[in-house]
C-alpha positions as a LaTeX table, in Angstrom:
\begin{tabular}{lrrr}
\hline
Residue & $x$ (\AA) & $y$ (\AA) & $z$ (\AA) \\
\hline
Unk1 & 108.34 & 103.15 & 121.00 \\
Unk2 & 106.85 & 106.39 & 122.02 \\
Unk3 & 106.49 & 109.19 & 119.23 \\
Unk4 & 108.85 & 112.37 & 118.77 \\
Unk5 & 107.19 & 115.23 & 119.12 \\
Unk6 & 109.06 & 118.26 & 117.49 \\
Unk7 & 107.45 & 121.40 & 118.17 \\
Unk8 & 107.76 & 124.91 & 115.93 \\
Unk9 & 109.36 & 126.73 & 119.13 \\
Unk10 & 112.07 & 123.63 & 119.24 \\
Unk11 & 112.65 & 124.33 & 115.54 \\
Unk12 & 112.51 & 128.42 & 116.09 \\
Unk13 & 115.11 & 127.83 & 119.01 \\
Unk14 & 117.73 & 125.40 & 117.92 \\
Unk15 & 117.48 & 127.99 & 114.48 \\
Unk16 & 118.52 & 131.36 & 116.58 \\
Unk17 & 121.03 & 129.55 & 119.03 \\
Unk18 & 122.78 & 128.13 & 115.42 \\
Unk19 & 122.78 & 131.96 & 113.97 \\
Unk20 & 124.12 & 133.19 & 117.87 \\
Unk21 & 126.89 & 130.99 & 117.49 \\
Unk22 & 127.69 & 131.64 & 113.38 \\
Unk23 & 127.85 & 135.20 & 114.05 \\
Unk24 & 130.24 & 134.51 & 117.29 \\
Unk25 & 132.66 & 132.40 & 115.43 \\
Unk26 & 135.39 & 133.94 & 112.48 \\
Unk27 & 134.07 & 133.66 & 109.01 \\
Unk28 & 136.32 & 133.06 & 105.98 \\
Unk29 & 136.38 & 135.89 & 104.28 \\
Unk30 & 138.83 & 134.76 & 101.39 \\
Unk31 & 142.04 & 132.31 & 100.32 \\
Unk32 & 144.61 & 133.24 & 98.21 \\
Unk33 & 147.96 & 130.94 & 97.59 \\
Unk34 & 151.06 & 133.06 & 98.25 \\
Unk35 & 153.54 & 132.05 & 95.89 \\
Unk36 & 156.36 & 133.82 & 98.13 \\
Unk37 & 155.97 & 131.84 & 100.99 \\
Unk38 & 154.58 & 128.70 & 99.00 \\
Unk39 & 151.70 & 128.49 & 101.66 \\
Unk40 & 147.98 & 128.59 & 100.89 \\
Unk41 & 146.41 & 131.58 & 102.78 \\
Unk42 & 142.98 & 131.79 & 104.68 \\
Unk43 & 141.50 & 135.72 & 105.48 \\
Unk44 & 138.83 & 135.73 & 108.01 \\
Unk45 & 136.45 & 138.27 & 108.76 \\
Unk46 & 138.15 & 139.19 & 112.49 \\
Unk47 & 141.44 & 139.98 & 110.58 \\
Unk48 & 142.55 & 136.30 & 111.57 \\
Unk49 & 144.59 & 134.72 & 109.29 \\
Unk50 & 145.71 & 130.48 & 108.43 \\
Unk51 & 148.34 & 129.87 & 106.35 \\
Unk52 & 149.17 & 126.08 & 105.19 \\
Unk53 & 152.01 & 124.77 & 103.10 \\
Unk54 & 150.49 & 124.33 & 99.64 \\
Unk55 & 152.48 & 121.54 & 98.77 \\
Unk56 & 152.00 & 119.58 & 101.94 \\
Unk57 & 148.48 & 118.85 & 101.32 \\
Unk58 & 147.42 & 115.74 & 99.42 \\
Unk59 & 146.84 & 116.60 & 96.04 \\
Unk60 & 148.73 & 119.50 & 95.65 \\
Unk61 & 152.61 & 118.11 & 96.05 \\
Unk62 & 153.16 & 118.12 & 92.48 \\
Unk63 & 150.95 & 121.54 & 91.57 \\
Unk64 & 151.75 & 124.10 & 89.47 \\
Unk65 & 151.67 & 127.69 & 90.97 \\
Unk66 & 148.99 & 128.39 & 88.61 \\
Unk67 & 146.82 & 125.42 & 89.55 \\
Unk68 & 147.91 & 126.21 & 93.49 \\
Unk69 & 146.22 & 129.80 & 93.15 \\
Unk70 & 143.27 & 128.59 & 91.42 \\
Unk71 & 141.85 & 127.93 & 94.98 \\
Unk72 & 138.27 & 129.57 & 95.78 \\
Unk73 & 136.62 & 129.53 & 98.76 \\
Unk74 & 134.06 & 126.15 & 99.03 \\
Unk75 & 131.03 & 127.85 & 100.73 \\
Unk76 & 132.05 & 128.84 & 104.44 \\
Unk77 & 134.05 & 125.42 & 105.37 \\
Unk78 & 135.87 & 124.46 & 102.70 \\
Unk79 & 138.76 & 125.24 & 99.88 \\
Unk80 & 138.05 & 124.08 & 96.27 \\
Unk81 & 140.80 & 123.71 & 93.57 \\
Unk82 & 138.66 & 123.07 & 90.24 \\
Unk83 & 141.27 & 121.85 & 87.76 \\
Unk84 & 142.56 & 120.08 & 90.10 \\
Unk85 & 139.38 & 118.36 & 91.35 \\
Unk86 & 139.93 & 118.60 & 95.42 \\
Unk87 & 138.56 & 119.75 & 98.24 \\
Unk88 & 139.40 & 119.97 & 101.58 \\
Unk89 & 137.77 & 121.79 & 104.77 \\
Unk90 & 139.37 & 124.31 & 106.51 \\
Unk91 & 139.05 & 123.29 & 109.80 \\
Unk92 & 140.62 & 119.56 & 109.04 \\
Unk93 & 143.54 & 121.58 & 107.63 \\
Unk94 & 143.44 & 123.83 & 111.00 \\
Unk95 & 143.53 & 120.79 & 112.68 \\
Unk96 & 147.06 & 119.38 & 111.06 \\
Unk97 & 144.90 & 116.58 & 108.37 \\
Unk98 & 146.18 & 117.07 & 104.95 \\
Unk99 & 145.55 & 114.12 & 103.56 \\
Unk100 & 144.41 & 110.46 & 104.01 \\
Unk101 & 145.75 & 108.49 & 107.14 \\
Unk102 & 148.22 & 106.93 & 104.45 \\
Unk103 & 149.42 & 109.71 & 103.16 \\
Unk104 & 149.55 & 111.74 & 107.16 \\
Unk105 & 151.47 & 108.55 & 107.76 \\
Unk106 & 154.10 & 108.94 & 104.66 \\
Unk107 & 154.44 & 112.64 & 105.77 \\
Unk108 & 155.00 & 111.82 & 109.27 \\
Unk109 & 158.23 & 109.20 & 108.05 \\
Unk110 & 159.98 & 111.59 & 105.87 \\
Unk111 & 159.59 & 109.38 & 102.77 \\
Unk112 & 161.47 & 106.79 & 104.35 \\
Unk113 & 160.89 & 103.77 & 101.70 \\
Unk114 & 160.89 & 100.13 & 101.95 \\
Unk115 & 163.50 & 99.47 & 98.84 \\
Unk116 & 164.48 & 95.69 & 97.80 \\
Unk117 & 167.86 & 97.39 & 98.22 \\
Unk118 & 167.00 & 98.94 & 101.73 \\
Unk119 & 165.87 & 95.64 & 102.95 \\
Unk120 & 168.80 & 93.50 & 102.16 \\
Unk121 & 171.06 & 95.94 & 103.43 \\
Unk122 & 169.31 & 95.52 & 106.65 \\
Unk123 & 169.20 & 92.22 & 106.70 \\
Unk124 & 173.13 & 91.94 & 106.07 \\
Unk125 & 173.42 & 94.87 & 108.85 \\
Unk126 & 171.60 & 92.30 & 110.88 \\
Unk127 & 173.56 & 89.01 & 110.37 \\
Unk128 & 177.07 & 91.30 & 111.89 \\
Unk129 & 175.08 & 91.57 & 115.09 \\
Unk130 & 173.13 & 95.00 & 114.08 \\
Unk131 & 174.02 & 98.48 & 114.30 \\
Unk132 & 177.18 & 99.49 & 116.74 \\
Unk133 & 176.84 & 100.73 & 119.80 \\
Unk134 & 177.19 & 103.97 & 120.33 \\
Unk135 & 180.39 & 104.93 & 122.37 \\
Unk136 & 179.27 & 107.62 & 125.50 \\
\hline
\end{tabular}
């Protein structure tokens, strides 16, 4: 195979077009959890703002409101909960992923649940020929 050859002015180049497009795109400036609305809130430096459920995010169902505004910003990407040991980046939570696929998935079905009880009564639904029509 042939050698790479990576010059300084490749370097110098990919270096300004990465600070061009930083200083193009919103910054977060800070997050705060607003206990009012129960969402987490993100301030960006354009006077944009993100606001999240707190207690839809993986992790935090169960939070106290002290632990919920214990969140700090987690360099420019991310939000950081200490106590609570999580992290999660702000665009994945811009882009509707609060969680693992599992728990996306649990979210998604309401909490529907897969009971011993639930089951037989489906199965003895079943054996009278299912669920009834409905009449138009």
């Amino acid at each position: 195979m042939g050698e790479v050859v990576f010059e300084d002015r490749h370097y110098r180049d990919a270096t300004l077009k990465g600070e061009a497009e930083r200083a193009r795109a919103p910054t977060p400036a800070s997050a705060r959890f607003d206990e009012a609305s129960g969402r987490i809130v993100v301030d960006f430096t354009n006077g944009a703002a993100f606001m999240v459920p707190a207690r839809s995010i993986q992790g935090l169902e169960k939070a106290t409101a002290a632990q919920l505004a214990e969140v700090e910003l987690l360099g420019e990407t991310g939000l950081h909960w200490e106590s609570l040991d999580l992290d999660f980046t702000i665009a994945g939570l811009m882009n509707g992923i609060f969680g693992t696929a599992k728990f996306m998935d649990a979210q998604r079905r309401g909490g529907q649940s897969r009971s011993a009880a639930k089951v037989e009564a489906s199965r003895a639904n079943g054996a009278k020929g299912g669920r009834p029509r409905k009449i138009s």
